[in-house]
C-alpha positions as CSV (number, residue, x, y, z in Angstrom):
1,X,78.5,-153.7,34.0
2,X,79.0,-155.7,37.2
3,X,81.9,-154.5,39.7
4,X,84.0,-157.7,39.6
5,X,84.5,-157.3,36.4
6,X,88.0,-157.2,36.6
7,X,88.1,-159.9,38.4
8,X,86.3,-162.1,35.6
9,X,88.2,-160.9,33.0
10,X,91.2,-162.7,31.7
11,X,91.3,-165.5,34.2
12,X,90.5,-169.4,33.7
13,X,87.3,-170.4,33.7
14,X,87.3,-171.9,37.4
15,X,88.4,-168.7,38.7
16,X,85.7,-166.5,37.0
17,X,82.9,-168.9,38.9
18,X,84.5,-168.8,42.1
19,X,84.0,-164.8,41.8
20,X,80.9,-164.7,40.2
21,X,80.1,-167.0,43.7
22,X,82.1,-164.7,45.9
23,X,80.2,-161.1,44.0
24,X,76.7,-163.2,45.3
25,X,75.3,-164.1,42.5
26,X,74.6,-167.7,43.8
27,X,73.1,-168.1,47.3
28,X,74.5,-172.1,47.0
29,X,77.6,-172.5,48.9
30,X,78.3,-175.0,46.6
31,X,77.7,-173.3,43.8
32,X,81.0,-172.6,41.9
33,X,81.6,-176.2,42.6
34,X,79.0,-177.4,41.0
35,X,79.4,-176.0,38.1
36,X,83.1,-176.6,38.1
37,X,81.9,-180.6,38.1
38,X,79.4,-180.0,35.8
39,X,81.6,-177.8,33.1
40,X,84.9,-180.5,33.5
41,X,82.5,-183.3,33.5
42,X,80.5,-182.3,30.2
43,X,83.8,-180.7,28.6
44,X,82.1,-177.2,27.7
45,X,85.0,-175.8,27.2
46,X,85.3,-176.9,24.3
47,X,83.1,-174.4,23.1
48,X,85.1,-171.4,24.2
49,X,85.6,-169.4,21.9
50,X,87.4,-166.0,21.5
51,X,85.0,-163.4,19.6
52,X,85.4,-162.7,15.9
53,X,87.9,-165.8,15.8
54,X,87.2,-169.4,15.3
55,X,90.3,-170.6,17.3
56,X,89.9,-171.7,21.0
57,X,90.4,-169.4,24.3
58,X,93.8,-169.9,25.2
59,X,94.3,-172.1,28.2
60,X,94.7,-170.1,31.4
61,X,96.3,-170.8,35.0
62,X,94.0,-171.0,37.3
63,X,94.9,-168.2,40.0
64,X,94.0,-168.0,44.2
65,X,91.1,-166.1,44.4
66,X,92.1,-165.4,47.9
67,X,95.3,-163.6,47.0
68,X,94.5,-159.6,46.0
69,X,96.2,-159.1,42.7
70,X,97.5,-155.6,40.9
């Protein structure tokens, strides 16, 4: 499992790129926006969907990525 994890995990979407950027998955500094663009422009989140249910992944706030939480 990769370390960040946690910090994937239960956030929005947009927060779980700009980790996945910030662990170093993506040598583009751009990167998490990007695909930000690309995911709001194309709507793919639609297809979220919570496994073993057909409903939708509740909406999530977005959170700082900058500010350590508990």
């Amino acid at each position: 499992m990769w370390k960040f994890n946690k910090k994937v995990i239960g956030v929005d979407r947009k927060t779980a790129v700009r980790e996945i950027q910030k662990a170093g998955y993506a040598t583009d500094p751009k990167y998490a926006n990007k695909l930000i663009t690309i995911m709001d422009e194309y709507n793919l989140y639609q297809y979220d969907t919570v496994k073993g249910d057909a409903g939708k992944v509740p909406d999530q706030k977005e959170r700082d990525i900058n500010v350590v939480s508990p």
